[in-house]
C-alpha positions as YAML, in Angstrom:
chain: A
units: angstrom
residues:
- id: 1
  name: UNK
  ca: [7.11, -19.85, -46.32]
- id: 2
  name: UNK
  ca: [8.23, -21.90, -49.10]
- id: 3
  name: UNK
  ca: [10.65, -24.18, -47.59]
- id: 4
  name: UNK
  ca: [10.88, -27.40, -45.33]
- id: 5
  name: UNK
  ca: [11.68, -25.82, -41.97]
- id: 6
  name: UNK
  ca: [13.20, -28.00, -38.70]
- id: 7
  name: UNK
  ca: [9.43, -27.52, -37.54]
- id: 8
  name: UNK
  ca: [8.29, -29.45, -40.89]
- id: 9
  name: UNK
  ca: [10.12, -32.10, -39.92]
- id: 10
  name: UNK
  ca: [9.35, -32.48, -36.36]
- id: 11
  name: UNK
  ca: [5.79, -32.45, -36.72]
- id: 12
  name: UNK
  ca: [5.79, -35.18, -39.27]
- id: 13
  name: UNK
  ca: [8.53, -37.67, -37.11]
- id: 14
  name: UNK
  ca: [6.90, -37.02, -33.67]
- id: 15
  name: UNK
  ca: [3.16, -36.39, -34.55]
- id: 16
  name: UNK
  ca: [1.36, -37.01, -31.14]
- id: 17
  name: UNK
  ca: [4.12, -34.83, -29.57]
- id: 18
  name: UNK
  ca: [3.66, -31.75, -32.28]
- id: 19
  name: UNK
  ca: [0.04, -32.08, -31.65]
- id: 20
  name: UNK
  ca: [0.49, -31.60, -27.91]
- id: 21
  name: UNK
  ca: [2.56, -28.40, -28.71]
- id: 22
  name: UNK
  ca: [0.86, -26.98, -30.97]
- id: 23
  name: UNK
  ca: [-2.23, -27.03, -28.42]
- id: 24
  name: UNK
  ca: [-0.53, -25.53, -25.98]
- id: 25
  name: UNK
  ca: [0.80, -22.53, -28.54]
- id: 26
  name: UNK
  ca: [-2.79, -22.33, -29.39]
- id: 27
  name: UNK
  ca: [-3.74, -21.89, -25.82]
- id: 28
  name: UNK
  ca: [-0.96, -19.15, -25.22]
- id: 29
  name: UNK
  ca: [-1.95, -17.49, -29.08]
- id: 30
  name: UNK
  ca: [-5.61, -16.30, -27.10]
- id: 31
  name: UNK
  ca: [-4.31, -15.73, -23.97]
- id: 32
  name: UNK
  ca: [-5.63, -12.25, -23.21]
- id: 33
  name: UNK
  ca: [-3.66, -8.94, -22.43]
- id: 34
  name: UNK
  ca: [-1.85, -8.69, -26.05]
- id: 35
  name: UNK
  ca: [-2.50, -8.30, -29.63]
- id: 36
  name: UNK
  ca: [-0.92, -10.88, -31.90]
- id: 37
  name: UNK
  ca: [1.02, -8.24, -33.54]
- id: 38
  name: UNK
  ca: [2.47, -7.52, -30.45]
- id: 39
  name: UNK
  ca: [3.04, -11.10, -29.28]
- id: 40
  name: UNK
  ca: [4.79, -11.65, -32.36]
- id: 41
  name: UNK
  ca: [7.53, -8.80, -32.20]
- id: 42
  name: UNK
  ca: [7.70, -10.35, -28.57]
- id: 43
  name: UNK
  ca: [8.22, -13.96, -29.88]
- id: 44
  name: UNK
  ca: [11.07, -12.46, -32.44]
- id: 45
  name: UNK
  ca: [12.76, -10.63, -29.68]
- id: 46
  name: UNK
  ca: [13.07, -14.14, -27.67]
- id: 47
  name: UNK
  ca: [13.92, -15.83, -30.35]
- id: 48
  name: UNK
  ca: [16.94, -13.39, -31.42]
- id: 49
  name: UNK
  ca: [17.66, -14.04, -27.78]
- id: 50
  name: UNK
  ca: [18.36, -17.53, -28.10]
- id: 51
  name: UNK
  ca: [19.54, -17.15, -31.39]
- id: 52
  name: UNK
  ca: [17.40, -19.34, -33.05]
- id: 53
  name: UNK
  ca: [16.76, -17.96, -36.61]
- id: 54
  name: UNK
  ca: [14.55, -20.33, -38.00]
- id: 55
  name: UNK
  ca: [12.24, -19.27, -35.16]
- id: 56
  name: UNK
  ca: [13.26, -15.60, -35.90]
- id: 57
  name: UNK
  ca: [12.02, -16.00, -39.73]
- id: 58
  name: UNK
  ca: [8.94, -18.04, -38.80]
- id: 59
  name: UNK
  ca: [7.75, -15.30, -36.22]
- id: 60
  name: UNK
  ca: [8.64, -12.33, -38.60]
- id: 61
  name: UNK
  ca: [6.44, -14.29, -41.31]
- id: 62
  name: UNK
  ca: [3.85, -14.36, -38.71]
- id: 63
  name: UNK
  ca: [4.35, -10.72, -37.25]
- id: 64
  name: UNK
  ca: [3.59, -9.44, -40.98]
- id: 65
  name: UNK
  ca: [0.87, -11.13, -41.46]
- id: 66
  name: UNK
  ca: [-0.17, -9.22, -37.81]
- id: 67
  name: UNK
  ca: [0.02, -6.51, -39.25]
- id: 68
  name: UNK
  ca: [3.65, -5.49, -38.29]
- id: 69
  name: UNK
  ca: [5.77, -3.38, -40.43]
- id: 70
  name: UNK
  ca: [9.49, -3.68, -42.06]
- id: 71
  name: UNK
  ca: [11.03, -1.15, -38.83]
- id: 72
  name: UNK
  ca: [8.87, -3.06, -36.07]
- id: 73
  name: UNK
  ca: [10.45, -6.20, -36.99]
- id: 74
  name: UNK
  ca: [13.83, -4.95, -37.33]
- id: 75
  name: UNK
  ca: [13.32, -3.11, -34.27]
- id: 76
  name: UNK
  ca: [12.49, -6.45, -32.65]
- id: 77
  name: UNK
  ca: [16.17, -8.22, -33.34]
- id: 78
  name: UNK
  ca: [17.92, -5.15, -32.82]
- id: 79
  name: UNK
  ca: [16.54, -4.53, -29.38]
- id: 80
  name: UNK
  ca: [18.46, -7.32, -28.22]
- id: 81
  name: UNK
  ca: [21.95, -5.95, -29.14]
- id: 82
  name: UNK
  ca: [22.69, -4.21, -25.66]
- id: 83
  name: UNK
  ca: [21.40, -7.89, -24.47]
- id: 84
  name: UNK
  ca: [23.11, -10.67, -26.52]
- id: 85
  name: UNK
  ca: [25.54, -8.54, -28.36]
- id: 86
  name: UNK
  ca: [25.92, -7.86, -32.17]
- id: 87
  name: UNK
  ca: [26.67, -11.19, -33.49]
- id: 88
  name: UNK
  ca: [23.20, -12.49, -32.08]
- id: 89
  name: UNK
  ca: [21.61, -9.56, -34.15]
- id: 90
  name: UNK
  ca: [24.17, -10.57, -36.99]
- id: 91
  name: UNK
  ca: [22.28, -14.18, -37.48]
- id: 92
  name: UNK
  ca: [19.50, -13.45, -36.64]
- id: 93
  name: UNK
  ca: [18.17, -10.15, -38.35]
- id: 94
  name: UNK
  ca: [18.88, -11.86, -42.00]
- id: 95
  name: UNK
  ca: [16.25, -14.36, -41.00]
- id: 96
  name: UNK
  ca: [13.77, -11.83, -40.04]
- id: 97
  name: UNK
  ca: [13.89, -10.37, -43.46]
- id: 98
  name: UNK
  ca: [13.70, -13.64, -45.35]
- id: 99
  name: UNK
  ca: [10.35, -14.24, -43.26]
- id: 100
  name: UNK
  ca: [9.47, -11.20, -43.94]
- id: 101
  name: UNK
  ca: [10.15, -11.07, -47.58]
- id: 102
  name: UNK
  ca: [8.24, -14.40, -47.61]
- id: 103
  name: UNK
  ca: [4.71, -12.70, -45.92]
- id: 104
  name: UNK
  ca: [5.18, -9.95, -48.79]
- id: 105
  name: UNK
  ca: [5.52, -12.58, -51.20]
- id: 106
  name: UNK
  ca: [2.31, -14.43, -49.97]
- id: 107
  name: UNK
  ca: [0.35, -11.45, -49.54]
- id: 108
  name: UNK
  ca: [1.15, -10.01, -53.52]
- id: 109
  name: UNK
  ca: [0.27, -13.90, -54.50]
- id: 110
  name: UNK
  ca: [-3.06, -13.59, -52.95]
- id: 111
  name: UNK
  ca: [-3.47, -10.22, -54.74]
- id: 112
  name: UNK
  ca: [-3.09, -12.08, -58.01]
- id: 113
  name: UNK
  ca: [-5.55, -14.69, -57.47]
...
């Protein structure tokens, strides 16, 4: 992802503090029981929940690079329209195909070099 994200910024004004979180997302990342494809598509789902699309493009990024496809990340903001309702799905399934468009974008870079 190309961009300064919220997250960019947050781990370079509160250091000590990103640190801390990022240990602990490390610590749930091998928790046992899922794959991280899986945990991903979970992590977009919650995140179209709360309607946080930056999170929603981050985790799609991450899902592809999982191994999760186009429809299984799609499926994972639409799931939440009997939920949250359309205009949650609205703002946030835009997001998940930036991130996604991003992990293609990476991946065909990589092929280059």
């Amino acid at each position: 992802m190309d961009k300064k994200t919220a997250f960019d910024v947050f781990q370079k004004e509160c250091p000590e503090l990103a640190e801390r979180f990022n240990n602990l997302v490390e610590v749930q990342r091998t928790l046992n029981g899922l794959d991280a494809k899986t945990k991903q598509l979970i992590n977009i789902a919650i995140q179209t929940s709360t309607r946080n699309a930056e999170g929603v493009r981050m985790h799609a990024f991450m899902a592809h690079e999982a191994g999760a496809t186009k429809e299984e990340i799609v499926g994972a903001v639409v799931m939440n329209l009997h939920l949250t309702g359309l205009v949650t799905v609205l703002d946030c399934l835009p997001a998940a195909l930036d991130g996604l468009d991003a992990a293609v974008r990476r991946q065909q870079q990589k092929k280059m070099t």
